[in-house]
TIKOL-435722 format. One record per residue (C-alpha): residue number from 1; chain; residue in three letters; z, x, y. Coordinates in Angstrom, 1 decimal, always signed. Layout:
TIKOL-435722
ATOM pos unit code     up   east  north
ATOM NUM    A  ALA      Z      X      Y
...
end
This chain:
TIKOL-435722
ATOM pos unit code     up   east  north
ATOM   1    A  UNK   +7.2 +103.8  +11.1
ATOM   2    A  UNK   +5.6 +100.7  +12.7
ATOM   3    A  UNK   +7.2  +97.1  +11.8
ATOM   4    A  UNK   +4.7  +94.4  +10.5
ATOM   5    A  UNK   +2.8  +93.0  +12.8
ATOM   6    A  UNK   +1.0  +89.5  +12.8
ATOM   7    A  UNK   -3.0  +89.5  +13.2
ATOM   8    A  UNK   -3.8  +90.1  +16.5
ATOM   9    A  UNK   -5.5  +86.4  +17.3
ATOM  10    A  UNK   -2.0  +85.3  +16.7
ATOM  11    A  UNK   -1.0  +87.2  +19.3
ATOM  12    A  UNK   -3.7  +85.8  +22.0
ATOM  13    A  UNK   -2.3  +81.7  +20.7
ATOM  14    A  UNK   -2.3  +80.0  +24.0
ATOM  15    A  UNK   +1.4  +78.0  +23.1
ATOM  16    A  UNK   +1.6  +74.0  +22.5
ATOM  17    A  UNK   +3.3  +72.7  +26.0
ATOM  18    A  UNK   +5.1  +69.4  +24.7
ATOM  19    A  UNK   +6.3  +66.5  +27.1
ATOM  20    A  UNK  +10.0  +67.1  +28.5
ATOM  21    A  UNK  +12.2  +64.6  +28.1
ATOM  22    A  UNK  +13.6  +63.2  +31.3
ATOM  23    A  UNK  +17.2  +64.1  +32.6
ATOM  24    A  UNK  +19.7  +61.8  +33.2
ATOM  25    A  UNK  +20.3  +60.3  +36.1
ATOM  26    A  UNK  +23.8  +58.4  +37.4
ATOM  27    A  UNK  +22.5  +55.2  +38.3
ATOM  28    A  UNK  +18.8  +54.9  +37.4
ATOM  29    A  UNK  +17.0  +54.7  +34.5
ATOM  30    A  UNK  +14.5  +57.5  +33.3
ATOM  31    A  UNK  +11.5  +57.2  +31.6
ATOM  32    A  UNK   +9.5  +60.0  +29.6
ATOM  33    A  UNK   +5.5  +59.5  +30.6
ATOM  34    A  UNK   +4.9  +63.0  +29.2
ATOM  35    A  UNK   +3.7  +62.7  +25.7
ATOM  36    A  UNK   +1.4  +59.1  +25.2
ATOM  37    A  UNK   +4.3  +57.8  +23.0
ATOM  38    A  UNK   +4.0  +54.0  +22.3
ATOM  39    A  UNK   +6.7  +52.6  +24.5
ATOM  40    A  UNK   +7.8  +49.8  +22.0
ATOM  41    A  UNK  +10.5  +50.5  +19.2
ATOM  42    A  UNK   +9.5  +50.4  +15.4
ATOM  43    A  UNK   +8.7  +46.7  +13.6
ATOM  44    A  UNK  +11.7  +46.1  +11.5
ATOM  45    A  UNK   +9.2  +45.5   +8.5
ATOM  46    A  UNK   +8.0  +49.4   +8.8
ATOM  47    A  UNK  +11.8  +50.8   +9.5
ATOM  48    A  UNK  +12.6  +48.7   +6.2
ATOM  49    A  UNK  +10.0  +50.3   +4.0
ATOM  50    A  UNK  +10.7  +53.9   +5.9
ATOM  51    A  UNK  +14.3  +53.2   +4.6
ATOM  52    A  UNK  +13.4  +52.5   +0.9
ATOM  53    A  UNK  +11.1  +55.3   +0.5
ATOM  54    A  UNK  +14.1  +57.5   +2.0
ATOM  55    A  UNK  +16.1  +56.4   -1.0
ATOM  56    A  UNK  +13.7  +58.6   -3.1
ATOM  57    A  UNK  +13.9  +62.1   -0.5
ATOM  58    A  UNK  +15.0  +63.7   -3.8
ATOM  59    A  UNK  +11.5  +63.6   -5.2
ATOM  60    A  UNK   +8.7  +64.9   -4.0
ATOM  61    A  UNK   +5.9  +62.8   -2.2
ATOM  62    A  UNK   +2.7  +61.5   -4.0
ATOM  63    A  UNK   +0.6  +65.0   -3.3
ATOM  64    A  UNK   -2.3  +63.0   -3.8
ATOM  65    A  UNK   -1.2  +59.8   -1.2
ATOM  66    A  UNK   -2.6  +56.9   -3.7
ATOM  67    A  UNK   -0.9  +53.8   -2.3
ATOM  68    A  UNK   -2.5  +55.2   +1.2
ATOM  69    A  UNK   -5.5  +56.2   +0.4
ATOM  70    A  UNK   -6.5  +53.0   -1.3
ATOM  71    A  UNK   -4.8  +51.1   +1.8
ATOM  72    A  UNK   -7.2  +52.9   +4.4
ATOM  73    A  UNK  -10.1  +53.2   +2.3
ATOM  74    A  UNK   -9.6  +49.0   +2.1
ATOM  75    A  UNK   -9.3  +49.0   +6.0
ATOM  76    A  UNK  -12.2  +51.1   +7.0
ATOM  77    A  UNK  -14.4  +49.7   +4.2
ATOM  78    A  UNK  -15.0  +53.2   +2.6
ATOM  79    A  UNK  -14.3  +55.2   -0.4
ATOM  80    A  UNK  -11.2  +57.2   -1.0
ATOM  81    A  UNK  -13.1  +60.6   -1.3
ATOM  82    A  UNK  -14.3  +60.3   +2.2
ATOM  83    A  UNK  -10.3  +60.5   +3.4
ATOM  84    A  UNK   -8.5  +62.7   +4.2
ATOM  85    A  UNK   -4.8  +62.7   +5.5
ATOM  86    A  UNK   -2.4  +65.3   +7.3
ATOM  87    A  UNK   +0.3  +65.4   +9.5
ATOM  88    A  UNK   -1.4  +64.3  +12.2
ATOM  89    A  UNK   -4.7  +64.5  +13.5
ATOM  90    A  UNK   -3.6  +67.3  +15.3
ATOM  91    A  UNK   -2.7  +68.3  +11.5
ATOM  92    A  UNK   -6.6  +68.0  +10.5
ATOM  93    A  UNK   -8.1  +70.0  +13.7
ATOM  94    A  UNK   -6.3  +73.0  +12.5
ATOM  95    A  UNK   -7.3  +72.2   +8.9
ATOM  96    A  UNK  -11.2  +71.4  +10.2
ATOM  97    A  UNK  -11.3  +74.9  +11.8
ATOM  98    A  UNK   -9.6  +76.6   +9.1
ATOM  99    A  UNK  -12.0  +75.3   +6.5
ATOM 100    A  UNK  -15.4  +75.9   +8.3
ATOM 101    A  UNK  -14.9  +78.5  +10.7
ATOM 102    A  UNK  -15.0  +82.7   +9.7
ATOM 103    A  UNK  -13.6  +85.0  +12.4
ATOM 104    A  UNK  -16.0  +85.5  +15.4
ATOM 105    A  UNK  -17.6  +81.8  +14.6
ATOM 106    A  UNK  -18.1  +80.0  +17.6
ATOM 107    A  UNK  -16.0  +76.0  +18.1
ATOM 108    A  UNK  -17.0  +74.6  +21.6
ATOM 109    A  UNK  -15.6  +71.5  +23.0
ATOM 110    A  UNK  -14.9  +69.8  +26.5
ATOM 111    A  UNK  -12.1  +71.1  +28.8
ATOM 112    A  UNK   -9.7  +70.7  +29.9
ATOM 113    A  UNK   -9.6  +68.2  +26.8
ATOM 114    A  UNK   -6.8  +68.5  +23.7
ATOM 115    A  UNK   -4.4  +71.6  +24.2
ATOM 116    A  UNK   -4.3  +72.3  +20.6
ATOM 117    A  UNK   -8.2  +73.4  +20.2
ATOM 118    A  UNK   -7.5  +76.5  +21.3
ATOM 119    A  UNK   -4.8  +77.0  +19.6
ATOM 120    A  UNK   -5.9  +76.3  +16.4
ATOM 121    A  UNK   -9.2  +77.8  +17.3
ATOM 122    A  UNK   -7.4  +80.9  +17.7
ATOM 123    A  UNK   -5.5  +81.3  +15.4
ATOM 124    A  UNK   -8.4  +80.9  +12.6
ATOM 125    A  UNK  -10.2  +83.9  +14.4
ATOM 126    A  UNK  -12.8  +81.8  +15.5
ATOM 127    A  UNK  -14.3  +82.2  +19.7
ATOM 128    A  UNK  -13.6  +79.1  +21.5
ATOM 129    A  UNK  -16.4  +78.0  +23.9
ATOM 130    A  UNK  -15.0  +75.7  +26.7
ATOM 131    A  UNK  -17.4  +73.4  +28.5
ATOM 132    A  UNK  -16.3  +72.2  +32.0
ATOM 133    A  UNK  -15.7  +68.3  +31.8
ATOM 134    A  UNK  -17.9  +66.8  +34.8
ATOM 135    A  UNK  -16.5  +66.1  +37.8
ATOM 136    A  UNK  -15.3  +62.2  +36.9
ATOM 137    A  UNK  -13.3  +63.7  +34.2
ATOM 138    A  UNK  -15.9  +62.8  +31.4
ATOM 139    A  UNK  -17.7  +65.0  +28.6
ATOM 140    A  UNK  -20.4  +66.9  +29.8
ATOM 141    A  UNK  -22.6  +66.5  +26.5
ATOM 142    A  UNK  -25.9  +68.3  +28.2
ATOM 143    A  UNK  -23.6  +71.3  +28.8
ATOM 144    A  UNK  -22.3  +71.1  +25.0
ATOM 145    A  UNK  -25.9  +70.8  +23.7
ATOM 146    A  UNK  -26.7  +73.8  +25.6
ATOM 147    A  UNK  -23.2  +75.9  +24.5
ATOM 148    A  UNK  -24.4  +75.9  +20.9
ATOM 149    A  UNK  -25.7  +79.1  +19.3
ATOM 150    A  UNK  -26.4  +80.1  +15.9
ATOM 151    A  UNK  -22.8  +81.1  +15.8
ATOM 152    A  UNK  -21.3  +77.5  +16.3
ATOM 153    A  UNK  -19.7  +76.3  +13.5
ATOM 154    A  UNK  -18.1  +73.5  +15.2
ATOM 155    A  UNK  -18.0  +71.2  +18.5
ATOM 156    A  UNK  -15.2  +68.6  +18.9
ATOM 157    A  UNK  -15.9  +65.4  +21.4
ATOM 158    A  UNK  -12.5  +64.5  +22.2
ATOM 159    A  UNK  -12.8  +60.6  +23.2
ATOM 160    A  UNK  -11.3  +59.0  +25.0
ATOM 161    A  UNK  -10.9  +62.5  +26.5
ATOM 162    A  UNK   -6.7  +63.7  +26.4
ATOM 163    A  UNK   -5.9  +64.2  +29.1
ATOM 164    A  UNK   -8.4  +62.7  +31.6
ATOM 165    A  UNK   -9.3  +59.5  +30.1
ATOM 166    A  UNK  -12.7  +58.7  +30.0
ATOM 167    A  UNK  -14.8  +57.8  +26.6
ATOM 168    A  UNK  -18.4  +58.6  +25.3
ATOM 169    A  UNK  -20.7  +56.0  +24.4
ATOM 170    A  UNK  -22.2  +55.5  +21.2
ATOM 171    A  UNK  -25.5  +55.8  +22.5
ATOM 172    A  UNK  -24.5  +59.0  +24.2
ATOM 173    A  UNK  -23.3  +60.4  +21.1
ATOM 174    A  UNK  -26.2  +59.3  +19.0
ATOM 175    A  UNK  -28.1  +61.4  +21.5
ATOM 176    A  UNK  -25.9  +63.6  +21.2
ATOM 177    A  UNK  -25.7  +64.2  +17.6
ATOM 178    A  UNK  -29.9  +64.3  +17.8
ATOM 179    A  UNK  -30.1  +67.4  +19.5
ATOM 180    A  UNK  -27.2  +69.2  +17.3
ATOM 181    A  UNK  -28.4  +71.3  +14.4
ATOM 182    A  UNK  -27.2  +69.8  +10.8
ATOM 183    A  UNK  -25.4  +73.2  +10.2
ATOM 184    A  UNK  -23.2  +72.8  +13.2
ATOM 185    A  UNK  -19.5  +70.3  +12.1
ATOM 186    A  UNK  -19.3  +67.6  +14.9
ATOM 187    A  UNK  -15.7  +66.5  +15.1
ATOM 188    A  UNK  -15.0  +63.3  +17.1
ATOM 189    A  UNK  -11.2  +62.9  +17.8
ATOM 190    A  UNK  -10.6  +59.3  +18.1
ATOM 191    A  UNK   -6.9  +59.7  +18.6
ATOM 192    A  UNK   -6.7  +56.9  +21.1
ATOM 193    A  UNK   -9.2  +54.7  +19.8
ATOM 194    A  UNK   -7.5  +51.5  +19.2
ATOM 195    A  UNK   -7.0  +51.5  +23.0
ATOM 196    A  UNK  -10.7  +51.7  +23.8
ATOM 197    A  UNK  -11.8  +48.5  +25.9
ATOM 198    A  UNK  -15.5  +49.0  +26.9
ATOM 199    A  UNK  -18.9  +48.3  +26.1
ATOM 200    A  UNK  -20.9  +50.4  +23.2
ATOM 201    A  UNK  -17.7  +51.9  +22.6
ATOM 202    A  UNK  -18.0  +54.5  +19.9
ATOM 203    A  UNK  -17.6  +53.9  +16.2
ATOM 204    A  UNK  -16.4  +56.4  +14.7
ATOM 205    A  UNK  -16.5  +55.6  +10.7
ATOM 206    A  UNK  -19.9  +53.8  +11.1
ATOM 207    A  UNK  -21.2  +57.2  +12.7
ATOM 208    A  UNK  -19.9  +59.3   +9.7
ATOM 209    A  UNK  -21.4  +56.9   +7.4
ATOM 210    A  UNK  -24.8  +57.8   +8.9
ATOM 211    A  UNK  -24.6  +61.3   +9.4
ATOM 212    A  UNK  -23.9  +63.9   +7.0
ATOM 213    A  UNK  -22.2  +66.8   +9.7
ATOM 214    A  UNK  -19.8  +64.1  +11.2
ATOM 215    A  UNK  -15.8  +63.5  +10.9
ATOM 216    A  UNK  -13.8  +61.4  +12.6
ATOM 217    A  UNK  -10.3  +62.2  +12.8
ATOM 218    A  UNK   -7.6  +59.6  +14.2
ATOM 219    A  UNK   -3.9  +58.8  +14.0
ATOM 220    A  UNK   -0.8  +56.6  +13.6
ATOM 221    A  UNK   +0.7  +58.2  +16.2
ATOM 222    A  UNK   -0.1  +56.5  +19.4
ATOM 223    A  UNK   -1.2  +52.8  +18.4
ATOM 224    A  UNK   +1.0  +52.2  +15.3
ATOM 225    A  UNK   +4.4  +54.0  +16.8
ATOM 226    A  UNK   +4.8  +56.5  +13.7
ATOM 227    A  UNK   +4.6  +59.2  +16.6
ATOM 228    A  UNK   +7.9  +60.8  +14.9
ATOM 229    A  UNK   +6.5  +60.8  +11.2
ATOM 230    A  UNK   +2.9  +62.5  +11.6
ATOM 231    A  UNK   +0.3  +60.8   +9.7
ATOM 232    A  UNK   -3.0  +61.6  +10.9
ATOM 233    A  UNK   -6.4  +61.0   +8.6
ATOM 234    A  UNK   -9.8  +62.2   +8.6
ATOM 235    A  UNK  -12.9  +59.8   +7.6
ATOM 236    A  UNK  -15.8  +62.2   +6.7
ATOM 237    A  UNK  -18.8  +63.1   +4.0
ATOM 238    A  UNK  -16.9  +64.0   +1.0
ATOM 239    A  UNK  -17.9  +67.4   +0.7
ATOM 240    A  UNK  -16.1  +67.5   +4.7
ATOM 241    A  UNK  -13.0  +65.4   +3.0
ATOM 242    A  UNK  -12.4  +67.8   -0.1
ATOM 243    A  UNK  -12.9  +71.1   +1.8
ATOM 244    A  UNK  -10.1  +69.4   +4.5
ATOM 245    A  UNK   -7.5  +68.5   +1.2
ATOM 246    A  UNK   -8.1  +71.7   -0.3
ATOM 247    A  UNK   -6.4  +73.6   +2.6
ATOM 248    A  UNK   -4.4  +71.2   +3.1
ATOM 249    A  UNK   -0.2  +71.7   +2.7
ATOM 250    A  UNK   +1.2  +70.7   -0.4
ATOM 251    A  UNK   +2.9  +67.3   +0.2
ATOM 252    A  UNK   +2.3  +67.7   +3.8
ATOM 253    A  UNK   +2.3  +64.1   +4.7
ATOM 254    A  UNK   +6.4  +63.1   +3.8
ATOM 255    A  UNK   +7.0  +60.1   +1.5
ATOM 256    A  UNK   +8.6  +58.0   +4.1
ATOM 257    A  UNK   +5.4  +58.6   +6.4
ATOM 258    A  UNK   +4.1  +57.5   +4.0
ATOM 259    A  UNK   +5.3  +54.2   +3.4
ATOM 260    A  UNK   +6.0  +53.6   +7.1
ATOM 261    A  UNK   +2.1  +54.1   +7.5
ATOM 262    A  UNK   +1.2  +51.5   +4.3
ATOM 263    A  UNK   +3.7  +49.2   +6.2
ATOM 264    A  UNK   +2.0  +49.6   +9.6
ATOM 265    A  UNK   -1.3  +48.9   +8.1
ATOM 266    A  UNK   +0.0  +45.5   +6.6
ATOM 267    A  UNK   +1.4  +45.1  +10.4
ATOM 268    A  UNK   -2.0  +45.4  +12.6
ATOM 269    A  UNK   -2.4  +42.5  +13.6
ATOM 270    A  UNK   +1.5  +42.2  +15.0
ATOM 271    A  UNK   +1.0  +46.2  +16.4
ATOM 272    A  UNK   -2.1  +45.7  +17.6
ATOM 273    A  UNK   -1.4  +42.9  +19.9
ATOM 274    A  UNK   +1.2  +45.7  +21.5
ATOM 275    A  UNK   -1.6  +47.6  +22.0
ATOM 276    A  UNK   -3.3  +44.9  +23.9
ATOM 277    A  UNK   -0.1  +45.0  +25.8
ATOM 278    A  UNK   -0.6  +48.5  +26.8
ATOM 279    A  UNK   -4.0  +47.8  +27.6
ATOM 280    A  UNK   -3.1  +44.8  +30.6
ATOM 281    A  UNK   -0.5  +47.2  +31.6
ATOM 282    A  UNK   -2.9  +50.4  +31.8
ATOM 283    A  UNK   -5.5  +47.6  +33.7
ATOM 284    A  UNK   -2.4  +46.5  +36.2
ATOM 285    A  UNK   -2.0  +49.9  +37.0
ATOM 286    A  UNK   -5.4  +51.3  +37.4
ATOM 287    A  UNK   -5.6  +48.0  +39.8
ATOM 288    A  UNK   -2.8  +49.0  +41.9
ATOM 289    A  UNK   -3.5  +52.4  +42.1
ATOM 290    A  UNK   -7.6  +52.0  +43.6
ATOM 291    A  UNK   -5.4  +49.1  +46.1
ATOM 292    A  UNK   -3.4  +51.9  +47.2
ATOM 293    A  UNK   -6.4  +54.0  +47.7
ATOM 294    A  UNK   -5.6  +56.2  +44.8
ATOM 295    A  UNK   -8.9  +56.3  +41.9
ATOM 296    A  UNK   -8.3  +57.8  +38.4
ATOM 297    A  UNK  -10.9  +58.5  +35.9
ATOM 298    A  UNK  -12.2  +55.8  +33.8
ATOM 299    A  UNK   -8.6  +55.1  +31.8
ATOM 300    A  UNK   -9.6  +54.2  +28.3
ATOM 301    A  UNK   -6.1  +55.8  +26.5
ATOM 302    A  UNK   -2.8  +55.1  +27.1
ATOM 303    A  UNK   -2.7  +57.0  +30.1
ATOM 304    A  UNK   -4.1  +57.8  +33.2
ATOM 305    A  UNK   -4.9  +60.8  +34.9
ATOM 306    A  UNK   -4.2  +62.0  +38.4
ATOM 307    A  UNK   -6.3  +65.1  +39.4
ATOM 308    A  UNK   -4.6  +66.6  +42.1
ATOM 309    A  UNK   -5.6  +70.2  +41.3
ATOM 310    A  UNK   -3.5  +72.8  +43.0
ATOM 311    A  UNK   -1.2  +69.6  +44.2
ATOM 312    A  UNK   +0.3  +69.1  +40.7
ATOM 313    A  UNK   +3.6  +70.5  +40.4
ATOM 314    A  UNK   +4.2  +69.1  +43.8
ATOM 315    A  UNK   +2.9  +65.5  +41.4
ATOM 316    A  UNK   +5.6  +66.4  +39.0
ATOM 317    A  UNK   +8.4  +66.8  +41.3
ATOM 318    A  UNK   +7.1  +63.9  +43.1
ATOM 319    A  UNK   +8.0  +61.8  +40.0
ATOM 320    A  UNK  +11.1  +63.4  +38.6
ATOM 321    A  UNK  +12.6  +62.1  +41.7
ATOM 322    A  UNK  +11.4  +58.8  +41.0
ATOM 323    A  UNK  +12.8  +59.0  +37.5
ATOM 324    A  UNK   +9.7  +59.6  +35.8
ATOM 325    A  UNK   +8.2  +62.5  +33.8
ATOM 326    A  UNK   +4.9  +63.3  +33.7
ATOM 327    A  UNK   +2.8  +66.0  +32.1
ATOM 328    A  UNK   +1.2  +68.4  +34.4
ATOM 329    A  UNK   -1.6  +70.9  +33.8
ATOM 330    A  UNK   -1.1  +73.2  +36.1
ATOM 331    A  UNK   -3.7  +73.6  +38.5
ATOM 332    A  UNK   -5.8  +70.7  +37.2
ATOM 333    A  UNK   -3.9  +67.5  +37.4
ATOM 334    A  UNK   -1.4  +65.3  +35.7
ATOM 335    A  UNK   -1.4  +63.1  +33.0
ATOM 336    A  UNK   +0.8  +60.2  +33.0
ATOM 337    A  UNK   +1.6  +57.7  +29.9
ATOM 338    A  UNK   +1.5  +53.7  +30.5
ATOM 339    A  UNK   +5.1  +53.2  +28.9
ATOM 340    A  UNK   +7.5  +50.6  +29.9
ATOM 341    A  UNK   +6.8  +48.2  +32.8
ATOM 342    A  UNK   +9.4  +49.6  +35.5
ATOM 343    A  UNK   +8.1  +52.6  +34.6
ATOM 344    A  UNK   +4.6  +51.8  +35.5
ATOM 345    A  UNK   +5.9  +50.7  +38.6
ATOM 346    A  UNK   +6.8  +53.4  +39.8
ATOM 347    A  UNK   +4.0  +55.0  +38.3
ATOM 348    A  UNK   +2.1  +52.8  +41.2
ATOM 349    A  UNK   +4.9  +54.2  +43.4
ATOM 350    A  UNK   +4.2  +58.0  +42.7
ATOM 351    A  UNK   +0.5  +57.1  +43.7
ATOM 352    A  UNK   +1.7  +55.2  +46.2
ATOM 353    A  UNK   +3.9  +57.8  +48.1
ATOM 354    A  UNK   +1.8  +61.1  +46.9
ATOM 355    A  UNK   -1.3  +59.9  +48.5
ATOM 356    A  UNK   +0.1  +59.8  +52.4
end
């Protein structure tokens, strides 16, 4: 007699590689540049409503998020039934593929681009069609166009791009979005929008607003801080938003990430100038990188990208021993988070030493 056994797409789930935490080292300070994590501790306005809504962790959340629904659909000048919210954005991708995709449908997107497509594209059943980023790191949208078959169910455009950096246009993906056919679900992950400094930068709800196949899907995990509570949310055509809540989990999102999100939201303006903080740092050390002789792909993240290819865990080692930790991809490069200043520093310092 055989013991159960799981479906067998489970079994071909590429796993999730998280950022390692750095190891301790007698004397100098490390620094974990693995997993895009906004350096700067929580404001004590969101830790304070966090700890109220704690109080209440016998009850169950609000299932249907009210207070945060309302807050977002104020911020983004929409109504609520375009929103949808899970833990995460990473939370929604699974949740966007679940929804629209049978087994043997076809998802394509950019790689090497978000490590959790595949995953949740297998585990749904679904084929994933990976098209080769171009050779500055950037979405080849030609390529993507061309990928598309009456199978496609859905294509994601990752931007700015995790883990190389660059962004699309909006005029690229309004040309983009021209040549896709309506049946096909056009996911644009704006997970690290907020850092986004360049011109005809996307806009993402403005685009769903126009188009009737479009969702955005962003976070308040890398610009707000609320990494550790997973709150991600979806702005799309509210047939798109109830067919995301209706498979989504049952109190999913936690009433404290809840509040700590409202409390964020009432925060931008004081979070956001951290973000501008990031953005002068990321600047600095693009800067002193090219000085050094060392380019990176167009860094519009929190993090730049070194592609070093077969050179990478060499990279890694490189700055472990600087008291860094980066996150490689083996064979393909490493991604590196702007964090703290000394850590950028030596950031400039791995480049520095790794290019002689």
């Amino acid at each position: 007699m055989t013991s159960p056994q799981p479906r067998e797409c489970v079994l071909r789930i590429p796993a999730y590689v998280a950022g390692k935490p750095p190891k301790t080292r007698e004397g100098l300070t490390t620094y974990k540049l693995s997993s895009n994590e906004n350096p700067y501790p929580p404001l004590a306005g969101v830790v304070e409503a966090a700890a109220r809504a704690a109080e209440q962790m016998n009850r169950y959340p609000d299932m249907g998020n009210t207070a945060l629904y309302a807050a977002l659909g104020d911020k983004l000048g929409v109504d609520t039934d375009r929103l949808a919210l899970a833990t995460g954005s990473v939370g929604l991708i699974y949740q966007l593929v679940q929804a629209f995709c049978e087994p043997g449908d076809e998802v394509v997107y950019a790689w090497r681009s978000f490590e959790a497509y595949p995953i949740a594209v297998t585990a749904a059943g679904a084929a994933n069609v990976q098209v080769p980023l171009a050779a500055d790191g950037r979405h080849d949208l030609d390529a993507m166009v061309a990928a598309v078959t009456d199978r496609t169910k859905v294509v994601m455009v990752c931007t700015p791009n995790n883990p190389t950096g660059p962004s699309v246009t909006q005029a690229e993906l309004d040309r983009f979005l021209e040549r896709i056919g309506s049946h096909v679900l056009v996911v644009v992950d704006e997970a690290y929008l907020e850092f986004v400094r360049m011109l005809d930068a996307v806009d993402g709800v403005a685009t769903v607003l126009a188009h009737d196949n479009v969702v955005s899907t962003r976070t308040f995990s890398k610009a707000y801080g609320l990494a550790g509570f997973r709150v991600g949310y979806a702005v799309a055509p509210p047939a798109v938003a109830a067919a995301l809540r209706a498979v989504s989990l049952p109190f999913g999102v936690s009433g404290v990430a809840q509040a700590a999100a409202i409390a964020s939201l009432r925060a931008e303006p004081e979070l956001l100038e951290r973000v501008e903080g990031l953005v002068a740092e990321r600047e600095r050390v693009v800067k002193a990188l090219a000085d050094a002789g060392v380019t990176v792909p167009e860094a519009q993240g929190n993090f730049v990208w070194f592609a070093v290819g077969d050179r990478t865990t060499d990279l890694a080692a490189a700055a472990d021993e600087l008291g860094i930790v980066v996150r490689p991809f083996a064979g393909d490069g490493a991604r590196v988070t702007i964090g703290e200043t000394e850590a950028n520093d030596r950031v400039v310092e791995l480049g520095r030493t790794f290019q002689r």
